[in-house]
C-alpha positions as CSV (number, residue, x, y, z in Angstrom):
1,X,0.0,0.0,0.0
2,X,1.6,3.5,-0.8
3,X,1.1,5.8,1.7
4,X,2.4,8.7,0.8
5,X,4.0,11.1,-2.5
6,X,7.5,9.8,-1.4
7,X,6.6,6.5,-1.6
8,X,4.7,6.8,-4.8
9,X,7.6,8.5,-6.7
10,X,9.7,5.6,-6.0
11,X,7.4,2.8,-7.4
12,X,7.2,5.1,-10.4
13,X,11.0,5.2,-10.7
14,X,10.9,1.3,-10.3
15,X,8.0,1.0,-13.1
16,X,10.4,2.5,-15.6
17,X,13.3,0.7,-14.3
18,X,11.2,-2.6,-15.1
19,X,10.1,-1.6,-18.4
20,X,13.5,-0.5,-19.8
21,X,15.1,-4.0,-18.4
22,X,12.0,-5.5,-20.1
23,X,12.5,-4.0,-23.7
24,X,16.5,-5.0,-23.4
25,X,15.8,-8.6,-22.7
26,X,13.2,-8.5,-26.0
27,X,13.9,-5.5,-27.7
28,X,11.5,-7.3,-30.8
29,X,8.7,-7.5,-28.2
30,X,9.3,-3.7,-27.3
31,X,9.7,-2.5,-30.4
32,X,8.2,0.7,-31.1
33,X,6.5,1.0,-27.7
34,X,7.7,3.9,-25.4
35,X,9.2,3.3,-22.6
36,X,8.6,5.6,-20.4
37,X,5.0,5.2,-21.2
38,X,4.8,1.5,-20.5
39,X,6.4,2.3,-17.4
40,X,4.0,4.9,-16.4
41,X,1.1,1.8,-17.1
42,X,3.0,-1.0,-15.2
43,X,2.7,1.2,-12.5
44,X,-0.5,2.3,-12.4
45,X,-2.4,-1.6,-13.2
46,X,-0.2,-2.7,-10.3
47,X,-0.5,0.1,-6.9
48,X,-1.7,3.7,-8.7
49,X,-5.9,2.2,-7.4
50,X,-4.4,1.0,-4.1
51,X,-2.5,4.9,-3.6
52,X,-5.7,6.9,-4.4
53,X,-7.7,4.5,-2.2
54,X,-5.7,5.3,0.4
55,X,-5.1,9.1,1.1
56,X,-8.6,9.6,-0.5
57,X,-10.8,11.6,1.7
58,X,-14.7,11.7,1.5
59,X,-16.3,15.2,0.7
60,X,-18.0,17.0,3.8
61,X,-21.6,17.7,3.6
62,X,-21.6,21.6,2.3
63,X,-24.8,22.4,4.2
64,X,-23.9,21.2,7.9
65,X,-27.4,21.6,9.4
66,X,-29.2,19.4,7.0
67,X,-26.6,16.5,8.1
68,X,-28.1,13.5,10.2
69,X,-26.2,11.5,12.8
70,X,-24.9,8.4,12.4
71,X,-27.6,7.0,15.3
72,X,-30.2,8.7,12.2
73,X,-28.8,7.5,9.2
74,X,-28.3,4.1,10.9
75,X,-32.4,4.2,11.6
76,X,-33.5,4.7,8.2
77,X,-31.7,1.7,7.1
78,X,-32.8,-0.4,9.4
79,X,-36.5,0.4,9.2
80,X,-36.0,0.4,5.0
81,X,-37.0,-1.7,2.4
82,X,-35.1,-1.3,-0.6
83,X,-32.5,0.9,-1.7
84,X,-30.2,1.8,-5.2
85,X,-26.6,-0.1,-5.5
86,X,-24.5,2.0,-7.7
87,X,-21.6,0.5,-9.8
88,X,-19.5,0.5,-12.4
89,X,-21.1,-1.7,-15.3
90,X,-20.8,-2.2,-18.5
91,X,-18.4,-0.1,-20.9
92,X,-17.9,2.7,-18.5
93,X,-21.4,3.3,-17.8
94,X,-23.0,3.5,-14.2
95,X,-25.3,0.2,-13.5
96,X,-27.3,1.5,-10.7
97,X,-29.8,-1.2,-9.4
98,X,-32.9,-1.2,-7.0
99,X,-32.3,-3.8,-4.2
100,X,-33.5,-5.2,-1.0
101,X,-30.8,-5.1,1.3
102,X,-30.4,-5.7,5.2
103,X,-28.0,-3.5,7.7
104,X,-26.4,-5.6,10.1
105,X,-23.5,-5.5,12.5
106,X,-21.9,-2.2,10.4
107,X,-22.6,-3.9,7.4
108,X,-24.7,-4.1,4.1
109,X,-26.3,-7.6,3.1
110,X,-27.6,-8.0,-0.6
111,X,-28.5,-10.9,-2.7
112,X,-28.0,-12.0,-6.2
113,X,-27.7,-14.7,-9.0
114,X,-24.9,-16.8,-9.4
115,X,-24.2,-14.5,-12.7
116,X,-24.7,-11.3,-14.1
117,X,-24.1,-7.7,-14.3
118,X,-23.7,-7.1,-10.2
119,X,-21.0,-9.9,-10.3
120,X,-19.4,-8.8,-13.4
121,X,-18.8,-5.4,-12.0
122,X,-17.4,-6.1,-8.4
123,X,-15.6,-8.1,-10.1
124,X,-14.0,-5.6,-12.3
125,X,-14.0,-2.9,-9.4
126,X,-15.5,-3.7,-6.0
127,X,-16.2,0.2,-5.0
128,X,-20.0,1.3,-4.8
129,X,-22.1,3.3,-3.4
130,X,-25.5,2.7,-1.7
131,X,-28.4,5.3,-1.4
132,X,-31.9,5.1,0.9
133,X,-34.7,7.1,0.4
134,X,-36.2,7.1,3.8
135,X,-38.8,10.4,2.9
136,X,-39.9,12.1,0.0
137,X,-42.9,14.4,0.6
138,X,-43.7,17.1,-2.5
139,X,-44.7,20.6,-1.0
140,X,-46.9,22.5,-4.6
141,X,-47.2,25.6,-3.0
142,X,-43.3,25.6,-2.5
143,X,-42.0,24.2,-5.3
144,X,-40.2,21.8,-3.5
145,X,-40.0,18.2,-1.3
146,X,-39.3,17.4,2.0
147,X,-36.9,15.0,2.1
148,X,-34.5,12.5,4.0
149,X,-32.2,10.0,2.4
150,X,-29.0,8.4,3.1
151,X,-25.9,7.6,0.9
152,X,-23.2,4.7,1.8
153,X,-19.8,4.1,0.1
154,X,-17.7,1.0,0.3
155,X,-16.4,-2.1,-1.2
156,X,-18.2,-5.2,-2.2
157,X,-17.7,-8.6,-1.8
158,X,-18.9,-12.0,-2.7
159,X,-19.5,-14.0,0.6
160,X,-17.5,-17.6,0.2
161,X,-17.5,-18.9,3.4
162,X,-20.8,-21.4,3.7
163,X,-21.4,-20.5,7.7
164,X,-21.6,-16.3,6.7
165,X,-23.4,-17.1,3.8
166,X,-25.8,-18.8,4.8
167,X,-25.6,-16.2,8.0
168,X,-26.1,-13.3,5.8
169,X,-29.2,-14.9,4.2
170,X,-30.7,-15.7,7.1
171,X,-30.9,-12.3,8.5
172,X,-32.1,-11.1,5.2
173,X,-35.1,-13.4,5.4
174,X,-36.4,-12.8,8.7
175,X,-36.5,-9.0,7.4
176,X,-38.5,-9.3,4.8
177,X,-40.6,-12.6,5.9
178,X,-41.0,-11.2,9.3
179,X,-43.3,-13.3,11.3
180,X,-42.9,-16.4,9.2
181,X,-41.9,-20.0,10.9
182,X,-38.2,-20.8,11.2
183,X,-38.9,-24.3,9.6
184,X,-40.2,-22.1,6.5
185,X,-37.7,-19.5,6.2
186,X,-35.1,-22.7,6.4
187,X,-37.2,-24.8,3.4
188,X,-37.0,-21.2,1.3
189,X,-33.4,-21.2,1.6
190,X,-32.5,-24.3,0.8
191,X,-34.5,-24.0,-2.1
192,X,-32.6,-21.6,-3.5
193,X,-29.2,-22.5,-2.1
194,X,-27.7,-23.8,-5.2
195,X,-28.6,-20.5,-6.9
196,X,-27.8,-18.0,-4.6
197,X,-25.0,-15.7,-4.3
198,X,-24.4,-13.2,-0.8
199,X,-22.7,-10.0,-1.3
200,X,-21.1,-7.8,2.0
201,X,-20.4,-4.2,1.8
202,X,-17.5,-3.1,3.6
203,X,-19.1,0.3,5.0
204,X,-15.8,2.8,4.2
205,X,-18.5,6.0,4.1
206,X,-21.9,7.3,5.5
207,X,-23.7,10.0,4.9
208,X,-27.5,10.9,5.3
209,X,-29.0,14.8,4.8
210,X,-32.3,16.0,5.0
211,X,-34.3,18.9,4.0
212,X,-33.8,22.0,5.2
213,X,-37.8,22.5,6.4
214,X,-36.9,19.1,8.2
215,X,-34.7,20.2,10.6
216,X,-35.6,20.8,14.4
217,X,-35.3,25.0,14.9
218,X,-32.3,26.2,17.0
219,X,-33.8,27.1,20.2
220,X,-32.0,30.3,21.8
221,X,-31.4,30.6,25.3
């Protein structure tokens, strides 16, 4: 992991290092590719993600007021249903997907297939984003909505270990077929066992804001 500009300035000196030794050994390989250049992406397919990961900061919330607590954001997505995954799909483009979810122990639950475009894409980058829409009132005579939502970043995974798996799904059915027998809920899920995939978001980020109209009035002493 590079943790700083001093560190990151001497992998870049070792990335053209390696690529000059590479076009001497096979100068017919090389030929006609820059060095420098190949250098420059050695280095960043091998530790350039893994630098910016590390010193990046997340933005603060510009209107402070509006902010929620953690003890608020955490509420709305425990009492939610469903919420929007966000990640990078296909081509370049963002793939952002309405999901059921469950918030447990610090972390985001979600289920899937055992293929498709959510795989594909934490595969290719595990990074996403996560947003709740806990209120969404429209005010006419304002112009305007009263609203309160909630925004998580982190990294996605797909759940190997059996015992968390199987963990993971079992908290995710008892939210959404609360009040059903154990002895069903089990018989659904092994069911669908063979067929299921569990994914875990790594909570790096969280955020929730609501409107302005929404929040409590200062009261002066």
């Amino acid at each position: 992991m590079i943790r700083n500009r001093v560190q990151y300035q001497a992998l870049l000196e070792t990335a053209r290092y390696k690529s000059k030794n590479e076009h001497e050994k096979n100068p017919m390989q090389y030929s006609g590719i820059n060095i420098e250049k190949a250098g420059y992406c050695w280095f960043k397919s091998m530790d350039f993600d893994k630098y910016q990961e590390d010193t990046m900061e997340f933005r603060k919330m510009r209107r402070g007021r509006q902010e929620l607590s953690l003890e608020e954001t955490e509420a709305i997505l425990n009492r939610q249903t469903a919420g929007v995954l966000a990640l990078s799909g296909d081509g370049g483009y963002p793939y952002a997907v309405p999901i059921s979810y469950i918030y447990a122990d610090g972390k985001l639950y979600f289920h899937c297939a055992k293929s498709g475009h959510k795989l594909d894409a934490i595969r290719r980058d595990p990074k996403a984003s996560f947003c709740v829409i806990d209120q969404d009132q429209i005010v006419p005579e304002k112009f305007t909505t009263l609203y309160r939502s909630v925004i998580v970043f982190g990294q996605v995974q797909r759940i190997e270990d059996e015992k968390q798996k199987r963990s993971a799904i079992e908290k995710l059915g008892r939210k959404y077929g609360e009040g059903m027998p154990q002895e069903r809920l089990t018989a659904e899920i092994d069911g669908t066992w063979k067929a299921l995939e569990m994914l875990e978001m790594e909570i790096d980020h969280i955020t929730g804001k609501q409107s302005i109209e929404l929040v409590p009035p200062v009261i002066k002493k």
